[in-house]
C-alpha positions as CSV (number, residue, x, y, z in Angstrom):
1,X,10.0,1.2,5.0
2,X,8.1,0.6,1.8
3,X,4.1,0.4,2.8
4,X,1.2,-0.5,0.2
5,X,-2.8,-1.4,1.2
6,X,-4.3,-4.3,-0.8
7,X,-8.1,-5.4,-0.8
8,X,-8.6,-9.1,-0.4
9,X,-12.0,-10.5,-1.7
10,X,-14.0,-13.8,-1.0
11,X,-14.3,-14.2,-4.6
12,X,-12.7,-13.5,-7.1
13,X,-13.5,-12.4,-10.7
14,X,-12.7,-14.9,-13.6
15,X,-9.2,-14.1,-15.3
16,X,-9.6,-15.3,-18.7
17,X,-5.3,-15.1,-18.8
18,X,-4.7,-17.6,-15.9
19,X,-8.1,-19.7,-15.6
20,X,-9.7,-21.5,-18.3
21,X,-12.8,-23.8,-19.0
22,X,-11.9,-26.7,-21.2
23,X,-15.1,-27.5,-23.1
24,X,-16.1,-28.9,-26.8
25,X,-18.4,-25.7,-27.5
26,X,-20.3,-22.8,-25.3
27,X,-23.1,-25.2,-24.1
28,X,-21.1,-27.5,-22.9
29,X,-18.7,-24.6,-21.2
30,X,-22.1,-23.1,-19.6
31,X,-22.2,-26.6,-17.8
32,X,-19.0,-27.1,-16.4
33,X,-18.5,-23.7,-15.1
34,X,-18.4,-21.3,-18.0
35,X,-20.6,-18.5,-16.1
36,X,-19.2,-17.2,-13.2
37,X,-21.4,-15.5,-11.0
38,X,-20.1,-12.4,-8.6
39,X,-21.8,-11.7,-5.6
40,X,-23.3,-8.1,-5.1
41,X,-21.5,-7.2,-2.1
42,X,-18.9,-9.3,-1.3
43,X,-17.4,-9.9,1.9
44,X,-13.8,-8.5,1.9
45,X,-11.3,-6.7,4.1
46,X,-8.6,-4.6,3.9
47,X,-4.9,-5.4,4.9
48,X,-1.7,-3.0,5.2
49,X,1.6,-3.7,5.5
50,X,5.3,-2.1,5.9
51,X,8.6,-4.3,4.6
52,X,11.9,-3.1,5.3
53,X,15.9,-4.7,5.0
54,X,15.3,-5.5,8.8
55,X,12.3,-7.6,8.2
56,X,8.5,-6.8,7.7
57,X,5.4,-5.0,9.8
58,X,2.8,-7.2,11.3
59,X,-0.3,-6.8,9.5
60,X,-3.3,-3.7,9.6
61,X,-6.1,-5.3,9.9
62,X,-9.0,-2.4,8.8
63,X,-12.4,-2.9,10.2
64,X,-14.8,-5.2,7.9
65,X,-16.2,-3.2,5.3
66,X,-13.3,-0.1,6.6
67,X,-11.8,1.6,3.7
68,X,-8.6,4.0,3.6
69,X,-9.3,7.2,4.0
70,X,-7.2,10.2,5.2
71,X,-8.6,9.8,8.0
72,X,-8.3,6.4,9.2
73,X,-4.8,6.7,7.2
74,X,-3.7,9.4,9.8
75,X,-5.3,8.5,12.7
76,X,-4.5,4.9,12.7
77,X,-2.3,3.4,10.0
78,X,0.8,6.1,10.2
79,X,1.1,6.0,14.1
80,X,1.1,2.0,13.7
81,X,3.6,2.6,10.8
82,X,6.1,4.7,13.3
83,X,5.3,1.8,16.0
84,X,6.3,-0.5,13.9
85,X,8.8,1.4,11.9
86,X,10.7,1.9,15.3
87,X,10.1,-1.4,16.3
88,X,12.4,-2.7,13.5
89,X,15.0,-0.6,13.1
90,X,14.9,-0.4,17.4
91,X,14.4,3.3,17.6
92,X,17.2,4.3,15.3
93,X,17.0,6.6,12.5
94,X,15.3,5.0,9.4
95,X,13.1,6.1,6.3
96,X,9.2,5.9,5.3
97,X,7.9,5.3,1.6
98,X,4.7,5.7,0.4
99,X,2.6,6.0,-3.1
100,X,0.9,9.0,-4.6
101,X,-2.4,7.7,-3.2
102,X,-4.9,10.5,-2.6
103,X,-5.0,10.0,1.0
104,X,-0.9,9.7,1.0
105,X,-0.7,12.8,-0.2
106,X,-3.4,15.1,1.8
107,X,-1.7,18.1,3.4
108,X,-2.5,17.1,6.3
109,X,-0.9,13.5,6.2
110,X,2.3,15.4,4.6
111,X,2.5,17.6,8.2
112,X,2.0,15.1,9.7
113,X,5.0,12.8,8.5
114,X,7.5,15.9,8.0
115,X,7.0,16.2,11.6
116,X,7.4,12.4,12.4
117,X,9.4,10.7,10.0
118,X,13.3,11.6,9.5
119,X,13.2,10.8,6.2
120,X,10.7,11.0,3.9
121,X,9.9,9.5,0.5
122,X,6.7,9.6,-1.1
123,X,5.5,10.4,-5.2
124,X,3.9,12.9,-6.4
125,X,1.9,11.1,-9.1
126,X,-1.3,8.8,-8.5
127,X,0.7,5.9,-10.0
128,X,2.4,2.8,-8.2
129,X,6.1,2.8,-8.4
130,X,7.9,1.5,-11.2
131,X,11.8,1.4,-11.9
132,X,11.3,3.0,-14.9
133,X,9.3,6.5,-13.4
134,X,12.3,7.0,-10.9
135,X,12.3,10.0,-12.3
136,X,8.6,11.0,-10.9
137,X,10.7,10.2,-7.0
138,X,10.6,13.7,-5.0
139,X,13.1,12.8,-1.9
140,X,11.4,14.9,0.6
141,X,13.8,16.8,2.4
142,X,16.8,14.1,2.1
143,X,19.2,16.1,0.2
144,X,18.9,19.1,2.9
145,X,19.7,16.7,6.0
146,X,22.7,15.7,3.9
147,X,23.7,19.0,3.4
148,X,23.0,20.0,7.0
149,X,24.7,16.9,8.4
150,X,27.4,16.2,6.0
151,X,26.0,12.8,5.3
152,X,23.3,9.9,6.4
């Protein structure tokens, strides 16, 4: 199971790449929407979710104005991950994948899954995931089930 958290705001900020103001000069820009106002404190809430080969979570809805922490990310969004996890893959041996987010990574949270999960996958680096940093991948614990078992 892959898993990310993503912020979702009322509004959003002006992307001069993929919005533009058509306008003769500034003035005239000014007029029609050139300034773009942001609210202070925007309203905006905080949604996690899990996708997998056997289809995808429902979504974590956090509390209005909730951020992740470790420890709302231990205390409520890994035990809905298992639920969920299990759920899918109907109680059957399957694998858990997160980023290098701080919380992710808090000893605590790392007990915590090497206790739970079968398999564990997680990196070590506070960066999202790319294809080309495979490399910075620790497979937590994989390669000595293999060993122990003989295979997956």
């Amino acid at each position: 199971m892959f898993t990310d958290e993503k912020i979702f705001t009322r509004n959003g900020y002006f992307n001069p790449k993929n919005d533009a103001v058509w306008a003769n000069n500034r003035n005239d820009a000014n007029e029609y929407g050139g300034i773009r106002e942001r609210e202070k404190y925007p309203v905006s809430i905080m949604v996690a979710l899990g996708a997998t080969w056997n289809g995808i979570t429902v979504p974590f809805f956090f509390q209005r104005s909730e951020r992740l922490n470790g420890k709302t990310y231990l205390d409520e969004l890994l035990p809905f991950y298992q639920m969920e996890g299990d759920r899918l893959f109907e109680h059957q041996n399957w694998g858990f994948q997160q980023d290098g987010a701080s919380c992710h990574t808090d000893k605590s949270v790392k007990k915590w899954c090497k206790k739970k999960f079968k398999f564990l996958f997680y990196f070590e680096r506070q960066v999202a995931p790319k294809f080309a940093r495979v490399e910075s991948v620790r497979l937590f614990d994989l390669e000595q089930y293999i060993q122990q078992r003989g295979s997956l």
